[in-house]
N, C-alpha and C positions, 0 to 999 in steps of 0.2 A: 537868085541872090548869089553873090560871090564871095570868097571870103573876105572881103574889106569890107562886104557890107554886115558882116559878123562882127566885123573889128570894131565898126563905126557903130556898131548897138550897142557895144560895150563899153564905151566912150561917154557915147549918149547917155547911158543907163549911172555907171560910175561918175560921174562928174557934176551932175545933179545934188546925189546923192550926198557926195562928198563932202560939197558943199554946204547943204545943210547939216551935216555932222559936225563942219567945222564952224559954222553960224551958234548953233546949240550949245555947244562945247565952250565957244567964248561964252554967248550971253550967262552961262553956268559960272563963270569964272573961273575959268579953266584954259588958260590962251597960249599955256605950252602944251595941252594935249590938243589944241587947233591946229598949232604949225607942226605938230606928227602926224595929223590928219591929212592935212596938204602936203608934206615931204611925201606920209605913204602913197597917197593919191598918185602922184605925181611920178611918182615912182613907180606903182604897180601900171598906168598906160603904156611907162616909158619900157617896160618888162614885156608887156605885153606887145607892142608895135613890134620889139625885136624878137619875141619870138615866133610873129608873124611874117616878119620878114627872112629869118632863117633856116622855116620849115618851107617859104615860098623857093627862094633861091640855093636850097641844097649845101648850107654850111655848113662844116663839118660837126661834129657833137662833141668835141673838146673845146673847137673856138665856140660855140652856144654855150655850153656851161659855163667857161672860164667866163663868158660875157657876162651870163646871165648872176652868176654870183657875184659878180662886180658890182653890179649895179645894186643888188640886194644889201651887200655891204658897205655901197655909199651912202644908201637909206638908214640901215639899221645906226651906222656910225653919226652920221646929219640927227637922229632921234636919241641919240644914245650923249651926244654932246650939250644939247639943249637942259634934259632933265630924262630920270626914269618915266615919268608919264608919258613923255613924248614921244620915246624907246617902242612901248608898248600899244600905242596910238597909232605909231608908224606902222608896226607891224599888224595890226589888226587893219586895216586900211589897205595894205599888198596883198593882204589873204583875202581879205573882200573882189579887191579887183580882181583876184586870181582866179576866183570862183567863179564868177560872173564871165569870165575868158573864155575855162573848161566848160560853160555849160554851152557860151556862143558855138565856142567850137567844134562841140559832140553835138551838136545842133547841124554845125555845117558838116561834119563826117558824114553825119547819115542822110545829110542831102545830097552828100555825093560832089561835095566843093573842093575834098581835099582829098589827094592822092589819086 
């Protein structure tokens, strides 16, 4: 396996998921903590692909931060707009996907995919 097929687990795995979070979460009555569910989602892949792609191609660790917080900040802000529910929705949602990344990824370190 290589590391995009670490990425593509994580995809696989989070998206699923997600979805049903955000399926539950409406049928609960609950349909601005749905669209923090899909903002987070959506946001923690899109987190994740770049920081796939800037440990693959050697960018420096100012432009990955400065990216990576950007992107955290359009989410938080996109949840933070809608309602507090959604704020909080959002961010439980990036930290799921995020976890699910770190485990793909210490997965793939000690396969020996990275570095």
């Amino acid at each position: 396996m290589n590391v995009f097929s670490y990425v593509k687990n994580t995809i696989s795995l989070s998206v699923p998921v997600a979805g049903a979070a955000v399926v539950l979460a409406y049928m609960l009555g609950c349909p601005e903590v749905s669209v923090g569910i899909l903002i987070g989602a959506a946001g923690g892949v899109v987190k994740s692909l770049m920081l796939t792609n800037s440990v693959l191609n050697g960018s420096g660790p100012v432009k990955t931060f400065l990216a990576r917080y950007a992107v955290l900040g359009g989410i938080f802000v996109a949840g933070a707009m809608i309602s507090l529910h959604a704020f909080f929705a959002a961010a439980a949602a990036v930290l799921f996907i995020h976890v699910l990344f770190i485990m793909d990824q210490t997965r793939a370190d000690k396969a020996g995919e990275i570095g």
